[in-house]
PDB file with one MODEL, atoms N, CA, C and O in Angstrom:
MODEL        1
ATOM      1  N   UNK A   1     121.971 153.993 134.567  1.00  0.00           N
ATOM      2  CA  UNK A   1     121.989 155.246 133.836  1.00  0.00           C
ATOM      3  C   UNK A   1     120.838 155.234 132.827  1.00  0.00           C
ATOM      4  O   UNK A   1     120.785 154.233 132.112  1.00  0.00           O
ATOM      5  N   UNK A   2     120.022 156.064 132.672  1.00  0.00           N
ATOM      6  CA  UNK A   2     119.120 156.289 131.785  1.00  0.00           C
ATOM      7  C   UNK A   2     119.188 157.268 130.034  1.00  0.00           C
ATOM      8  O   UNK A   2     119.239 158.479 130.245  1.00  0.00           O
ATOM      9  N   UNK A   3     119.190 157.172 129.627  1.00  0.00           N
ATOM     10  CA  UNK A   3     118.868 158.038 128.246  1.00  0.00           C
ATOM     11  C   UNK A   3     118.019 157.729 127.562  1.00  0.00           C
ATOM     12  O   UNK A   3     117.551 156.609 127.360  1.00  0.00           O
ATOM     13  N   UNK A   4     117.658 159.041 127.006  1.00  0.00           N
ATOM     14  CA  UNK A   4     116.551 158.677 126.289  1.00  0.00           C
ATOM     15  C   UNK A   4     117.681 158.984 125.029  1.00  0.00           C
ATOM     16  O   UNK A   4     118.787 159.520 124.960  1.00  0.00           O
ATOM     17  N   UNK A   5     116.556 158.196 123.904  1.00  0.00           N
ATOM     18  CA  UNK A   5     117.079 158.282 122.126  1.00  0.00           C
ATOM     19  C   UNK A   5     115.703 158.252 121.272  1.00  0.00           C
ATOM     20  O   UNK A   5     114.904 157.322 121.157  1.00  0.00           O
ATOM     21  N   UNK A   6     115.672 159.409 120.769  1.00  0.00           N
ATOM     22  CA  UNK A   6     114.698 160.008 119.863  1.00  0.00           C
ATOM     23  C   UNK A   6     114.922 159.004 118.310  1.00  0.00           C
ATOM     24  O   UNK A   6     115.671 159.141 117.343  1.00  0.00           O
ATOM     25  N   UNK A   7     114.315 158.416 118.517  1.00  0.00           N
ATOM     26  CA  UNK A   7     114.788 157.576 116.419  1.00  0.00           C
ATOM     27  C   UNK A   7     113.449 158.466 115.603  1.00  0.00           C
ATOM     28  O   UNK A   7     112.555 159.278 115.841  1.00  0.00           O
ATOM     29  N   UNK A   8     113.999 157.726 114.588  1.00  0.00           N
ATOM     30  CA  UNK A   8     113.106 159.020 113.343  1.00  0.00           C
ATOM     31  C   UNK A   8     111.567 157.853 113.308  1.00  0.00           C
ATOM     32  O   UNK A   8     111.716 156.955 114.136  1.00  0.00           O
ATOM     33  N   UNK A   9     110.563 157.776 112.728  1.00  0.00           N
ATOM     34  CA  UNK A   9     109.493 157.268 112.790  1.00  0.00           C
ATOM     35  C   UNK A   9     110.026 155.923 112.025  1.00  0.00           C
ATOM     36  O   UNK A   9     109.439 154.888 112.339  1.00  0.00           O
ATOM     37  N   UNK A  10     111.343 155.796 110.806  1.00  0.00           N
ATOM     38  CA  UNK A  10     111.484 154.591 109.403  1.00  0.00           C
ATOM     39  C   UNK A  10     112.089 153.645 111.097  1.00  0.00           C
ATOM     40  O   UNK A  10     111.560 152.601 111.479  1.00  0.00           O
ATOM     41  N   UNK A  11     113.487 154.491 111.992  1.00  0.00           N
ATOM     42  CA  UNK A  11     113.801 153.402 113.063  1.00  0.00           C
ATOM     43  C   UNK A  11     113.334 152.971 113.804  1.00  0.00           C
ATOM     44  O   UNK A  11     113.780 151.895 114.203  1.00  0.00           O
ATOM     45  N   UNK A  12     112.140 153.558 114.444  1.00  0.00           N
ATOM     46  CA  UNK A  12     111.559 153.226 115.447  1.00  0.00           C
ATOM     47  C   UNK A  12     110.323 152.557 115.121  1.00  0.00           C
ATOM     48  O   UNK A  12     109.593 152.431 116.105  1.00  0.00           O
ATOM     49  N   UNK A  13     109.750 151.977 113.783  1.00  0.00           N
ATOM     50  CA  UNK A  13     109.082 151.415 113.020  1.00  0.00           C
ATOM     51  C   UNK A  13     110.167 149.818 113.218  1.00  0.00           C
ATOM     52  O   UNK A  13     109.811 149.088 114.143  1.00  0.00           O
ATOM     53  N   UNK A  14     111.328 149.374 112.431  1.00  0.00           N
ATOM     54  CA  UNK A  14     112.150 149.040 112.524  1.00  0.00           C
ATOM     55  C   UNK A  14     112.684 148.258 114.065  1.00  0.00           C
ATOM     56  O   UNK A  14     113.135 147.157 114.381  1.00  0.00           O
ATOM     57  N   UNK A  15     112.474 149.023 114.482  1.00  0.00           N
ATOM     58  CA  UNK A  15     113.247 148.501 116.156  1.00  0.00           C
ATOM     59  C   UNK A  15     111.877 147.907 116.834  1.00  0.00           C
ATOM     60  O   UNK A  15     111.916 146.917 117.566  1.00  0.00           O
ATOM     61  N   UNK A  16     110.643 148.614 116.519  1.00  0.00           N
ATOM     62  CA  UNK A  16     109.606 147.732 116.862  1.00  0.00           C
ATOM     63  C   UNK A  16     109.289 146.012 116.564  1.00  0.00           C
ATOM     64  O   UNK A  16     108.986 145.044 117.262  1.00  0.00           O
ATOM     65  N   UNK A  17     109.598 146.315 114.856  1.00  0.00           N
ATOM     66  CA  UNK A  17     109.332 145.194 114.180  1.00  0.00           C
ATOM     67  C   UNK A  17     110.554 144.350 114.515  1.00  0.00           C
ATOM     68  O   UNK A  17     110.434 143.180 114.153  1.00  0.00           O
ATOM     69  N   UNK A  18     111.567 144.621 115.047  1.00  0.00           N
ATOM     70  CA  UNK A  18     112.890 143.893 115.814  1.00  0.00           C
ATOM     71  C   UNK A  18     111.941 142.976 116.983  1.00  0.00           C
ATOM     72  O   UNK A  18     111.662 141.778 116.931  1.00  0.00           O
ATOM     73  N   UNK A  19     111.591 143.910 117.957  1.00  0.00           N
ATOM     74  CA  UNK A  19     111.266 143.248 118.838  1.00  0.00           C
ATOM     75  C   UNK A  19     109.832 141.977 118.574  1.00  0.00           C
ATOM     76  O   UNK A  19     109.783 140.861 119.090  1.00  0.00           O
ATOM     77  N   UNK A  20     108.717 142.641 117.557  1.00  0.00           N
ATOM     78  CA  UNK A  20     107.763 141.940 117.544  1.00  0.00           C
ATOM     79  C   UNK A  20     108.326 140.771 116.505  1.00  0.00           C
ATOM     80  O   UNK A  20     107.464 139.987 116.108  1.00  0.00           O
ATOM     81  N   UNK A  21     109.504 140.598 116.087  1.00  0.00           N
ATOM     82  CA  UNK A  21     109.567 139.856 115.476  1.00  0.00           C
ATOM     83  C   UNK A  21     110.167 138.453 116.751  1.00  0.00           C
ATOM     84  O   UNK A  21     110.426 137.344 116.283  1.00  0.00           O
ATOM     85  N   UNK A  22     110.277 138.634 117.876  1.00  0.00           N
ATOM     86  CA  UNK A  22     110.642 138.044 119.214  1.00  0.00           C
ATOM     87  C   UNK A  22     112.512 137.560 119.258  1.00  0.00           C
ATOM     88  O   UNK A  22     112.970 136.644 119.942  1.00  0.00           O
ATOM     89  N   UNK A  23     113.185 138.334 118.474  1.00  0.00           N
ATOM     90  CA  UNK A  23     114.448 138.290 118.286  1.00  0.00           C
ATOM     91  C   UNK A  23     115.421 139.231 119.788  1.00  0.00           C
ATOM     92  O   UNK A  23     116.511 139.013 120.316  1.00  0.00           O
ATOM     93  N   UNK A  24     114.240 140.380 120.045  1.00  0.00           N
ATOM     94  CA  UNK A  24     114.567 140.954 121.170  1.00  0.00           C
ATOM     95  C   UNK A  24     113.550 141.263 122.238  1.00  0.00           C
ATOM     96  O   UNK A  24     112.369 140.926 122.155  1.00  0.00           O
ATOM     97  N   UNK A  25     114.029 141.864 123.151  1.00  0.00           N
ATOM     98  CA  UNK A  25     112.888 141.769 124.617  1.00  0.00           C
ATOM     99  C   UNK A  25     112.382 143.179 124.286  1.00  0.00           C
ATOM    100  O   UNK A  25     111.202 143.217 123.937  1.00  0.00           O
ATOM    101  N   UNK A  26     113.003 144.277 124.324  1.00  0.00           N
ATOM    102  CA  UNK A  26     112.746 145.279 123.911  1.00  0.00           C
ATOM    103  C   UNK A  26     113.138 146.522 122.916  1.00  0.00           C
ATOM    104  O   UNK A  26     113.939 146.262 122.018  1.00  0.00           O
ATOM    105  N   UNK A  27     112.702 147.654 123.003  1.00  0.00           N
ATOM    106  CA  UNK A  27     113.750 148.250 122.018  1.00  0.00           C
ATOM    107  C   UNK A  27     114.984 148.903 122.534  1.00  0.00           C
ATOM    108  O   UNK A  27     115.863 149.229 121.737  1.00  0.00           O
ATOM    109  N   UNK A  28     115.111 149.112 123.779  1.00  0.00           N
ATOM    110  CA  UNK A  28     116.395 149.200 124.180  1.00  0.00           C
ATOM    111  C   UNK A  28     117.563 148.225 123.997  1.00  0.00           C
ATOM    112  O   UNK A  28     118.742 148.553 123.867  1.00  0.00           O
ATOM    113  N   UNK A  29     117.007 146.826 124.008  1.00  0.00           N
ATOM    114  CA  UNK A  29     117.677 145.779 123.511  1.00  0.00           C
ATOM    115  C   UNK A  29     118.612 145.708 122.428  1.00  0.00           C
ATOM    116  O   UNK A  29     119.810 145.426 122.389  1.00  0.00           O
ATOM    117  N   UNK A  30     117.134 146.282 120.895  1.00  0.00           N
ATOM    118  CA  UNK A  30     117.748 146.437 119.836  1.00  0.00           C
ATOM    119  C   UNK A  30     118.950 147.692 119.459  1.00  0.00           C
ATOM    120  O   UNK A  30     119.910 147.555 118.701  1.00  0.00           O
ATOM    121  N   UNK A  31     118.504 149.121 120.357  1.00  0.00           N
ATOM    122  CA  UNK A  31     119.454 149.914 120.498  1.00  0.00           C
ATOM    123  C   UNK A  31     120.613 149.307 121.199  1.00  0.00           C
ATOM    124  O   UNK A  31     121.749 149.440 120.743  1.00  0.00           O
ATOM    125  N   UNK A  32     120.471 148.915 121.848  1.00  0.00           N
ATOM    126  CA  UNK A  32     122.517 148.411 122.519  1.00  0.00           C
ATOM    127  C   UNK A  32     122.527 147.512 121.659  1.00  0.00           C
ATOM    128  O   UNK A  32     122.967 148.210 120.746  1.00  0.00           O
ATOM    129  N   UNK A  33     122.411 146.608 121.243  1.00  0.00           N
ATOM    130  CA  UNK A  33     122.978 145.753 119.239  1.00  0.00           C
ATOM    131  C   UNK A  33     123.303 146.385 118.904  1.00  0.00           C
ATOM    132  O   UNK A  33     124.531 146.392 118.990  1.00  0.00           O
ATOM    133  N   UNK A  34     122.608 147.706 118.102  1.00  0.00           N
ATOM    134  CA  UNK A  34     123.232 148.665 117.215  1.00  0.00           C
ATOM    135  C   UNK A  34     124.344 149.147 117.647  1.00  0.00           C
ATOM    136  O   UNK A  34     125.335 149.381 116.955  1.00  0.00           O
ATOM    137  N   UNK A  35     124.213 149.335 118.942  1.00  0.00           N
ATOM    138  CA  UNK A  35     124.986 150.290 119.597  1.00  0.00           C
ATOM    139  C   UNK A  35     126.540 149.191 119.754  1.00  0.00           C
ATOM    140  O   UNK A  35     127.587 149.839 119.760  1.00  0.00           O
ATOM    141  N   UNK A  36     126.648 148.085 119.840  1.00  0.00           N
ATOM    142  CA  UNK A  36     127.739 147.509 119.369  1.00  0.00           C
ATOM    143  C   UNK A  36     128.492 147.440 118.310  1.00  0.00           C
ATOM    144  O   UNK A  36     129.638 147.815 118.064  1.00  0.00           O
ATOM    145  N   UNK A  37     127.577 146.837 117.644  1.00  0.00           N
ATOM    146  CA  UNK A  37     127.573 146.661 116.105  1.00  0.00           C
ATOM    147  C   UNK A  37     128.477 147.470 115.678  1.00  0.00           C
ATOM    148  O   UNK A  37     129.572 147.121 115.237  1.00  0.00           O
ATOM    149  N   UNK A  38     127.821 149.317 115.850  1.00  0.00           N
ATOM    150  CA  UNK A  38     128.991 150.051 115.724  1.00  0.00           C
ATOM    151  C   UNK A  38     130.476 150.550 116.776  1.00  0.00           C
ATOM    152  O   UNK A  38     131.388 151.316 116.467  1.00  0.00           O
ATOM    153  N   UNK A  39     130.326 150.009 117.688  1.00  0.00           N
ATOM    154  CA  UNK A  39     131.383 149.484 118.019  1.00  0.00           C
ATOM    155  C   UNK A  39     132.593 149.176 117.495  1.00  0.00           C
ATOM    156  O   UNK A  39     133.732 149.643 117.513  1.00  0.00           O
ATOM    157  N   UNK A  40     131.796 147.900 116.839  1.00  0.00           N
ATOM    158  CA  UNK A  40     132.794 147.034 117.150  1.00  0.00           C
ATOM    159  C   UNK A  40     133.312 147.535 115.308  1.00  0.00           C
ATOM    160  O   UNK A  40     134.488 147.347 114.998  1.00  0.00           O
ATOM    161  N   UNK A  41     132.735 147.893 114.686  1.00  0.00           N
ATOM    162  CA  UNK A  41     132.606 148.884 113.166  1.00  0.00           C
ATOM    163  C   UNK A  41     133.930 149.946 113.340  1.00  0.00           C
ATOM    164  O   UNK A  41     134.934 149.866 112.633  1.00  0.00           O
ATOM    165  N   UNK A  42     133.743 150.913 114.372  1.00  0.00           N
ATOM    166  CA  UNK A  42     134.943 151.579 114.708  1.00  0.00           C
ATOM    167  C   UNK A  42     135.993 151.048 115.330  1.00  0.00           C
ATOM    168  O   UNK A  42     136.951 151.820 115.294  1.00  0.00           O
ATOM    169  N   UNK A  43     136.218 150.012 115.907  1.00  0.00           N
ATOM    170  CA  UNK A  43     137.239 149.671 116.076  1.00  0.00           C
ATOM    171  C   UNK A  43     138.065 148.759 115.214  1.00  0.00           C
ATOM    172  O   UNK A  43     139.264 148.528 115.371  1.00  0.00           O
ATOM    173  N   UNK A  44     137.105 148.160 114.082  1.00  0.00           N
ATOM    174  CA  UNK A  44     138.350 147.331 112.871  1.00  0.00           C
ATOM    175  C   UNK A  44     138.176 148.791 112.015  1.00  0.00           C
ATOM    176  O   UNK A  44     138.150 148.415 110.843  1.00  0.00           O
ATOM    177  N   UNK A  45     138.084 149.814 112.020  1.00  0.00           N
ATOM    178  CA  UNK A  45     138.255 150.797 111.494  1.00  0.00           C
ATOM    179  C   UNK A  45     139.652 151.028 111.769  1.00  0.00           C
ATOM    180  O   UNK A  45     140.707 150.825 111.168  1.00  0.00           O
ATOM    181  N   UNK A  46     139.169 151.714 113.314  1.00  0.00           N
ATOM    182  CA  UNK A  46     140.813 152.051 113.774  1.00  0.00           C
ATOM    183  C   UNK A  46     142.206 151.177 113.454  1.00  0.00           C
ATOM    184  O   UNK A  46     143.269 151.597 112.996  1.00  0.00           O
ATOM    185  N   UNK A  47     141.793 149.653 113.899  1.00  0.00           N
ATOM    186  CA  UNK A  47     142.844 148.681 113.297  1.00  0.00           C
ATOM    187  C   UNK A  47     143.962 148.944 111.572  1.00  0.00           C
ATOM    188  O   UNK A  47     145.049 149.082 111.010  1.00  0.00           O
ATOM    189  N   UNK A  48     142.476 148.840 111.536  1.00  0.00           N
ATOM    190  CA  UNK A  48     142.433 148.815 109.784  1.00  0.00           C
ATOM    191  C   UNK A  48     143.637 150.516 109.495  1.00  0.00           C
ATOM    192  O   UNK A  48     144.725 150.692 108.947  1.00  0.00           O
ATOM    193  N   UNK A  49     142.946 151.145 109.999  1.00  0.00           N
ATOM    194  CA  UNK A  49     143.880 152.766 109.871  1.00  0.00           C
ATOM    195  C   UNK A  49     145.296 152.742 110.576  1.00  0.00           C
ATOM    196  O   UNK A  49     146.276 153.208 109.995  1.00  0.00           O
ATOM    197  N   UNK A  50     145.384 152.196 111.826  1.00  0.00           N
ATOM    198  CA  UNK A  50     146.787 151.826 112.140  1.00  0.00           C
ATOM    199  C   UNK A  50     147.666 150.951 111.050  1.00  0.00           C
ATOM    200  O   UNK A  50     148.712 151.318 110.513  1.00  0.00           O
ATOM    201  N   UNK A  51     146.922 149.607 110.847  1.00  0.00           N
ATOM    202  CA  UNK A  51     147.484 148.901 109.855  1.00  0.00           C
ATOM    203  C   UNK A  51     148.239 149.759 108.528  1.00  0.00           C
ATOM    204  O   UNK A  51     149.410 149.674 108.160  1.00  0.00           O
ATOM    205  N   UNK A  52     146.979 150.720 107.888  1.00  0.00           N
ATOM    206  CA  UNK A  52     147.768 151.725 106.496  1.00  0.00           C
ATOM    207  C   UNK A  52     148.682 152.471 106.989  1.00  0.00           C
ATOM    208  O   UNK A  52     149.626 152.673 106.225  1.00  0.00           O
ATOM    209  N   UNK A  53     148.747 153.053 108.211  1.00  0.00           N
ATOM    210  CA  UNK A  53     149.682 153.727 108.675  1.00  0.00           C
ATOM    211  C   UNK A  53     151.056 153.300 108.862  1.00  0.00           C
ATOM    212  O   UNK A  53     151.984 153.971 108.409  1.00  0.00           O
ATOM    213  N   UNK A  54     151.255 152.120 109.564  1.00  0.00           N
ATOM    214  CA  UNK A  54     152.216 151.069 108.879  1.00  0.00           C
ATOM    215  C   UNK A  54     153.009 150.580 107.814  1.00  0.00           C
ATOM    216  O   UNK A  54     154.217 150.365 107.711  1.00  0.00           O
ATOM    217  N   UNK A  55     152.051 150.455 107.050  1.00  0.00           N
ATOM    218  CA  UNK A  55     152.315 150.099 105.456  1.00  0.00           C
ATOM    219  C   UNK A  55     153.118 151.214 104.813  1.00  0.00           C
ATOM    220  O   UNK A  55     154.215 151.153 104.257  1.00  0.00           O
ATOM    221  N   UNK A  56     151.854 152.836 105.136  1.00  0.00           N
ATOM    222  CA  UNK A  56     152.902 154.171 104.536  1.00  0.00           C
ATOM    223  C   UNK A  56     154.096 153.992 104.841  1.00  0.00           C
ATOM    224  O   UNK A  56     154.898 153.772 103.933  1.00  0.00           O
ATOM    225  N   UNK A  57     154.544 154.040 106.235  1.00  0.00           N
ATOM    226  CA  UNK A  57     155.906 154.371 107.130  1.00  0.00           C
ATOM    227  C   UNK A  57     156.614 153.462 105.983  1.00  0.00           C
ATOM    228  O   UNK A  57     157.241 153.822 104.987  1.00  0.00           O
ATOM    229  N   UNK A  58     156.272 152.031 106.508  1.00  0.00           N
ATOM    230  CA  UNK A  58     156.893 150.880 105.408  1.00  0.00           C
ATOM    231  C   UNK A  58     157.538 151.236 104.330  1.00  0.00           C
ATOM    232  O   UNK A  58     158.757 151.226 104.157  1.00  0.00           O
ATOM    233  N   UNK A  59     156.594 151.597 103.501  1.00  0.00           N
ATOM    234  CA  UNK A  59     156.434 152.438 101.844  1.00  0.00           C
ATOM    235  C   UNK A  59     157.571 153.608 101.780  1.00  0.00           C
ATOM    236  O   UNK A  59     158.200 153.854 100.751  1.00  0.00           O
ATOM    237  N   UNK A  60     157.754 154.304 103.026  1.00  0.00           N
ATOM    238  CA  UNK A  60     158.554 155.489 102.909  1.00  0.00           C
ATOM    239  C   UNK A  60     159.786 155.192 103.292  1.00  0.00           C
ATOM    240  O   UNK A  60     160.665 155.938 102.860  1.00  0.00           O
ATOM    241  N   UNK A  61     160.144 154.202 104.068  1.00  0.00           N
ATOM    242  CA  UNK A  61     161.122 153.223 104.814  1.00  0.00           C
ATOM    243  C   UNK A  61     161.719 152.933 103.341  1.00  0.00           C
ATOM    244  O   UNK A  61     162.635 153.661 102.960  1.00  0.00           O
ATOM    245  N   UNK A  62     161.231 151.872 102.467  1.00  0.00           N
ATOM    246  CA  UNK A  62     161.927 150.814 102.060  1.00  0.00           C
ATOM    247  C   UNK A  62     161.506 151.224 100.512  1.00  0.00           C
ATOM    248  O   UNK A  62     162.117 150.588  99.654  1.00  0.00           O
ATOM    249  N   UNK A  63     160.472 152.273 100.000  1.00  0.00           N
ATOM    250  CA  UNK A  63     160.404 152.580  98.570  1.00  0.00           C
ATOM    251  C   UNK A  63     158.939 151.697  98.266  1.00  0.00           C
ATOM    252  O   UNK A  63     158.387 151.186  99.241  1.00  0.00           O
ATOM    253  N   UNK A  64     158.343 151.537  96.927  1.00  0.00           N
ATOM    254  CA  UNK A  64     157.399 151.086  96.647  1.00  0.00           C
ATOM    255  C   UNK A  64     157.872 150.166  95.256  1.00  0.00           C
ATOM    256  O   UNK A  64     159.007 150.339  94.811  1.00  0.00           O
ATOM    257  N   UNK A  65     157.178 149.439  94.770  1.00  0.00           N
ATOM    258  CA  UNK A  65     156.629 148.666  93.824  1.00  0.00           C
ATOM    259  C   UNK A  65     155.520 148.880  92.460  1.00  0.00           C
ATOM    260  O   UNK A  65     154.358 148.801  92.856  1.00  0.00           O
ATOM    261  N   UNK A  66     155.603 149.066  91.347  1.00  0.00           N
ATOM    262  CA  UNK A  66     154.317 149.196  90.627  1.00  0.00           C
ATOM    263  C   UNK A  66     154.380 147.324  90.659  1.00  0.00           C
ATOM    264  O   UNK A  66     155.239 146.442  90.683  1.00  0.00           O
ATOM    265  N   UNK A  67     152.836 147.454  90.638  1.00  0.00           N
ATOM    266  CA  UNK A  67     152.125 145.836  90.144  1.00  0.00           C
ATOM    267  C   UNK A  67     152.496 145.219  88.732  1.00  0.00           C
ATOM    268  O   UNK A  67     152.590 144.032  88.421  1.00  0.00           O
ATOM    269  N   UNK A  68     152.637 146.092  88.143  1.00  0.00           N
ATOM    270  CA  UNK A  68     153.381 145.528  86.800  1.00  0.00           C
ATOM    271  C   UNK A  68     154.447 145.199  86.673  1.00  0.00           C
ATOM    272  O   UNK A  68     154.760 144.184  86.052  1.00  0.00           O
ATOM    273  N   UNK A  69     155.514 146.226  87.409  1.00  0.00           N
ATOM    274  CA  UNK A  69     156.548 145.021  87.433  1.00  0.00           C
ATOM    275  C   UNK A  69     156.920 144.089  88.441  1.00  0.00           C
ATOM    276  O   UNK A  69     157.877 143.354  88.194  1.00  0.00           O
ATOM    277  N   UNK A  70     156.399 143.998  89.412  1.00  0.00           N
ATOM    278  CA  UNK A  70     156.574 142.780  90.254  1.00  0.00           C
ATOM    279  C   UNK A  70     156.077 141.424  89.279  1.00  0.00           C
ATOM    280  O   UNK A  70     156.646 140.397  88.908  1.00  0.00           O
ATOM    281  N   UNK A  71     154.818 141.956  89.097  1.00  0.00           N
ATOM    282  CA  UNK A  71     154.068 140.285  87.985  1.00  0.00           C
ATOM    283  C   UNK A  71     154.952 139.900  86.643  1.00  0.00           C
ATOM    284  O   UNK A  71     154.928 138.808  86.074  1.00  0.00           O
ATOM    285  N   UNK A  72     155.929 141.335  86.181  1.00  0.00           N
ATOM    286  CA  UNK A  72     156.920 141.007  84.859  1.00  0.00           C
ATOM    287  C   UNK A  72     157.689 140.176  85.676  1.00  0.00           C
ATOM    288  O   UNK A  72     157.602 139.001  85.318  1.00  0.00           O
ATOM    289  N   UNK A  73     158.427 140.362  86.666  1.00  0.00           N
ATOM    290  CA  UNK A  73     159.329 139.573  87.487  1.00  0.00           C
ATOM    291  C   UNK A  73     159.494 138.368  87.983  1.00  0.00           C
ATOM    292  O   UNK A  73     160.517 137.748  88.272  1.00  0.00           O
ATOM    293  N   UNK A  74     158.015 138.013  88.074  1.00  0.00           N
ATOM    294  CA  UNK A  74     157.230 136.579  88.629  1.00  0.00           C
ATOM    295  C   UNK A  74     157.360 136.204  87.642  1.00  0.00           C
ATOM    296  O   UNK A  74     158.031 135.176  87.547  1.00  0.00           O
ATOM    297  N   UNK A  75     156.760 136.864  86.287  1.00  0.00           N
ATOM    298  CA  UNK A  75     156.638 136.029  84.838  1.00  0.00           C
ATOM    299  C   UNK A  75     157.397 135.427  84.605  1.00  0.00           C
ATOM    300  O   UNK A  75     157.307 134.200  84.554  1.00  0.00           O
ATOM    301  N   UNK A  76     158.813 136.345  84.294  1.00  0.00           N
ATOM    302  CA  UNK A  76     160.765 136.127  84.249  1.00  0.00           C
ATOM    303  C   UNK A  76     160.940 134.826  85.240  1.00  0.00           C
ATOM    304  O   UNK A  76     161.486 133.824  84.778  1.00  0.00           O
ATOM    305  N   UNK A  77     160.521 134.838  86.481  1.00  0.00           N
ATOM    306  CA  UNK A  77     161.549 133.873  87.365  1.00  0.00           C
ATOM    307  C   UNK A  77     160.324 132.508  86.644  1.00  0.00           C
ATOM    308  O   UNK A  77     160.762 131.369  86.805  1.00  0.00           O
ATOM    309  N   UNK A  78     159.600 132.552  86.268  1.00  0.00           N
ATOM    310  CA  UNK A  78     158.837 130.878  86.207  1.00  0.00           C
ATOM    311  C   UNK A  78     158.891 131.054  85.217  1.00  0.00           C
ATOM    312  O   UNK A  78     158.300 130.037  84.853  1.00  0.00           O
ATOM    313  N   UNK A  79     159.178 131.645  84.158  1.00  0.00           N
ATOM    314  CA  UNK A  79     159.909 131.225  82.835  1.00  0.00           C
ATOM    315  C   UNK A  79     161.495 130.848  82.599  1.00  0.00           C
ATOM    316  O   UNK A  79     161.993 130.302  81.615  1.00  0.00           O
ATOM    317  N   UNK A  80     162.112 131.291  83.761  1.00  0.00           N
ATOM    318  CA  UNK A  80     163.514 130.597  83.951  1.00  0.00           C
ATOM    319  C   UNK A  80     163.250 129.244  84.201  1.00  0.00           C
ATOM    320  O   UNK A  80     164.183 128.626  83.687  1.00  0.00           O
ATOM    321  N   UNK A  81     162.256 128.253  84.862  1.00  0.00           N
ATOM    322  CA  UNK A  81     162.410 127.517  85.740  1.00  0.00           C
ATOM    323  C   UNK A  81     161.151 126.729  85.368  1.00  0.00           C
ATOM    324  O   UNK A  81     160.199 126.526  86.121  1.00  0.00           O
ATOM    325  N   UNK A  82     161.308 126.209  83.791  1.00  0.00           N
ATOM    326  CA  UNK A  82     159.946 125.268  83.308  1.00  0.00           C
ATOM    327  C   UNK A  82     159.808 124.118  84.321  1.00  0.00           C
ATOM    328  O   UNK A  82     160.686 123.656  85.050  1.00  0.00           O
ATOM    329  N   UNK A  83     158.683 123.800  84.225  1.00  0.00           N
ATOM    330  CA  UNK A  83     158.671 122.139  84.891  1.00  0.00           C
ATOM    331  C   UNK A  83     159.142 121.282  84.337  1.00  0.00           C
ATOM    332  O   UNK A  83     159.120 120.150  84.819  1.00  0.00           O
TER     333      UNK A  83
ENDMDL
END
């Protein structure tokens, strides 16, 4: 399959200096990198967004927490319980 991809003069400056730097064969090379890269970018995205989605349900399931008083609570139980 062929496509072409128009880059602006700063990427295609860039994707040159990729290749002449002998890191890649060509600049199609360096385009499919990128072209992973973000990939693989959107998919711990998606993870990442399933994961909060989770957490909400969780949150709406079982109620929430402020940070202050969980850490008053921690304080309380290891001040019950000197060494």
């Amino acid at each position: 399959m062929a496509t072409n991809v128009h880059l602006t003069p700063e990427l295609e400056s860039f994707a040159r200096g990729c290749v002449e730097s002998g890191r890649y064969n060509n600049v199609s090379e360096v385009v499919r990198s990128a072209l992973r890269l973000l990939q693989e970018g959107e998919e711990r995205k998606a993870r990442f967004n399933t994961m909060l989605d989770a957490v909400r349900l969780e949150a709406e399931r079982n109620g929430v927490h402020e940070a202050a008083d969980v850490l008053a609570e921690v304080d309380r139980i290891i001040a019950q319980h000197p060494q």
